[in-house]
N, C-alpha and C positions, 0 to 999 in steps of 0.2 A: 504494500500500500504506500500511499503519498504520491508527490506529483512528481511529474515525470516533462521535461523540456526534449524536444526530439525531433530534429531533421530541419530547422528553422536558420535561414540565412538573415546574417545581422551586417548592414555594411555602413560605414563613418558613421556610425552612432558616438554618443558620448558615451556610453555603455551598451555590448552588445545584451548579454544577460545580465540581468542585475536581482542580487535580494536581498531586502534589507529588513532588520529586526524581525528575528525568527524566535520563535524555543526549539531548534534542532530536528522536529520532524523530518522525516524521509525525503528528499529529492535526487531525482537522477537529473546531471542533464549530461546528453548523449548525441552524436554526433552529428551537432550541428556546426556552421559553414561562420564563421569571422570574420569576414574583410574590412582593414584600417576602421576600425573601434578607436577611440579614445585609451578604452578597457575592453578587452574582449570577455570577461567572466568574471562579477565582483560580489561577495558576498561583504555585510557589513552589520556586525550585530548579528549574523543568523549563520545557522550549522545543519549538520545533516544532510550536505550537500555533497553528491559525487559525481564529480565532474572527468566523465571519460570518452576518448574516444571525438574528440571535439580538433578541426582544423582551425587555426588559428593565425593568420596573417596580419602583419604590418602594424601593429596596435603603437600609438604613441608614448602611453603611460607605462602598461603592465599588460601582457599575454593573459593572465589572470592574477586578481589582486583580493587579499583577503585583508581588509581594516577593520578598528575598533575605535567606538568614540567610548574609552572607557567614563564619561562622567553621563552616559545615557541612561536616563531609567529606565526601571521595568524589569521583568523576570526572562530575559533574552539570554539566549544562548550559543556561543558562537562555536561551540563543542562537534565532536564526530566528523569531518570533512574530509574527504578524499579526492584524489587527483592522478588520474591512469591511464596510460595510452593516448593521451593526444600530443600532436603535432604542434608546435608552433617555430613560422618561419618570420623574420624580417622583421620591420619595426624599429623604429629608433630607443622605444619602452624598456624596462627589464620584461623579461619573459614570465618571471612569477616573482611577484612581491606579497608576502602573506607575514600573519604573524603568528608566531611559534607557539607552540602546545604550551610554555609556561605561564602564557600571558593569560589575561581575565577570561573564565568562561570559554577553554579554547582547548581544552583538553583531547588528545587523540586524534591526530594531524596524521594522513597516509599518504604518501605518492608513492610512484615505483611506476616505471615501465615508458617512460612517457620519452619524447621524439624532440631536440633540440637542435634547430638550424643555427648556431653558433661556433664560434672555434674555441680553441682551447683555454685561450688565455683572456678571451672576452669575460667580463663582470656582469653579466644579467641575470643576476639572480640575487635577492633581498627581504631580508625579515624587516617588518614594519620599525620603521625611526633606524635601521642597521645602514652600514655601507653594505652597497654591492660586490659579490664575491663571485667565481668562475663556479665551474660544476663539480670541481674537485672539490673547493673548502665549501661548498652548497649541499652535497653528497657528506661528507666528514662532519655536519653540522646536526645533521638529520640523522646521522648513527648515534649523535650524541642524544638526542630526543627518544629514538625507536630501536636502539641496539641495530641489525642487520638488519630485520625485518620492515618493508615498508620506509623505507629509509632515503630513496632514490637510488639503491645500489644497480638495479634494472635497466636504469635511464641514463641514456647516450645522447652526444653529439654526432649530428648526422651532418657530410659533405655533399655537396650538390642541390641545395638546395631552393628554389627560388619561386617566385610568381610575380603576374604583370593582370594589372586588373585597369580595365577600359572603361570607365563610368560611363561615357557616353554611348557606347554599346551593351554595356552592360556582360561585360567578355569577360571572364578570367581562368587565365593558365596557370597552371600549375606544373613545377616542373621538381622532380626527386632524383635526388644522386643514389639512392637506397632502394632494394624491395620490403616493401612494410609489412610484404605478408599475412595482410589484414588484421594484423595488429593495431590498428589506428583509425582514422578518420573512413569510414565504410567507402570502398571503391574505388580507394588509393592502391596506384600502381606505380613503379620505378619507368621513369621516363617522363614526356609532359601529355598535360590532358588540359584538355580544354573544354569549358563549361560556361555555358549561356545562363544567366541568373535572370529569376524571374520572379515578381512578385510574390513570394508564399510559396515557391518551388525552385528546382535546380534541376534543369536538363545537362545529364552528361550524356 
């Protein structure tokens, strides 16, 4: 049970998904389409969110960002969240800016498995108010929170990776140096593909 986000293309929004002030109920959101968002995925005050399996391009801020206004009332819970299998390529943004399982109401933080179009020595990855740190000392951060388990030990930088999006035709490629072996955004292949977006659907 609970609600369930799925299959929905978000493009320059100031926030693709957004949720704010929750008590941790159940949500999935699953492999829906991000192009240049502000934020492509932001929870704020709310948990219970499992966010997998989602493509993510070009975000200015964060690929996905998890904040807290701690002096918010109310009985909100930012607890339970997860983060698996998706993609995010490009962007000037960090790629995930969230804050850590020690922090208020935010207990049990999971990723693992997920697709980073970055190189080695790039900094796009950050805990709320932290500096930005590479996916080595991001990986080494998250063992210190989850032991091995759920840690991001899964999650890789991937080469080749890129896209070109057309507003005015409403065109976007996609192009992968990897095969994701369906591990990721549903219907991704290694090579480029091209997809006509359309109001409330995605022709590939």
């Amino acid at each position: 049970d609970g609600t369930v986000i799925r299959n929905n293309v978000c493009v320059r929004q100031g926030v693709g998904i957004d949720f704010e002030i929750g008590d941790a109920k159940p949500a999935i959101v699953e492999g829906n389409l991000l192009v240049e968002n502000d934020i492509g995925i932001r929870t704020r005050e709310s948990g219970g969110v499992d966010i997998r399996r989602n493509l993510i391009l070009g975000c200015k801020t964060a690929g996905i960002q998890f904040s807290l206004d701690r002096k918010r009332a109310g009985s909100w819970s930012a607890a339970h969240c997860g983060i698996h299998h998706n993609l995010i390529i490009g962007g000037e943004g960090l790629l995930l800016k969230l804050t850590d399982p020690h922090q208020l109401r935010s207990e049990d933080r999971k990723l693992d498995g997920n697709f980073y179009a970055t190189k080695p020595g790039d900094v796009r990855f950050a805990f709320d108010r932290g500096e930005p740190m590479n996916l080595t000392a991001w990986q080494k951060a998250w063992q210190g929170f989850n032991d091995a388990s759920e840690a991001e030990g899964a999650s890789r930088l991937v080469d080749g990776c890129s896209y070109r999006f057309d507003a005015a035709k409403l065109e976007l490629s996609v192009t992968l140096g990897f095969d994701p072996k369906d591990t990721t955004y549903p219907g991704l292949k290694q090579g480029e593909q091209v997809w006509k977006l359309q109001v409330g659907s995605l022709n590939r």
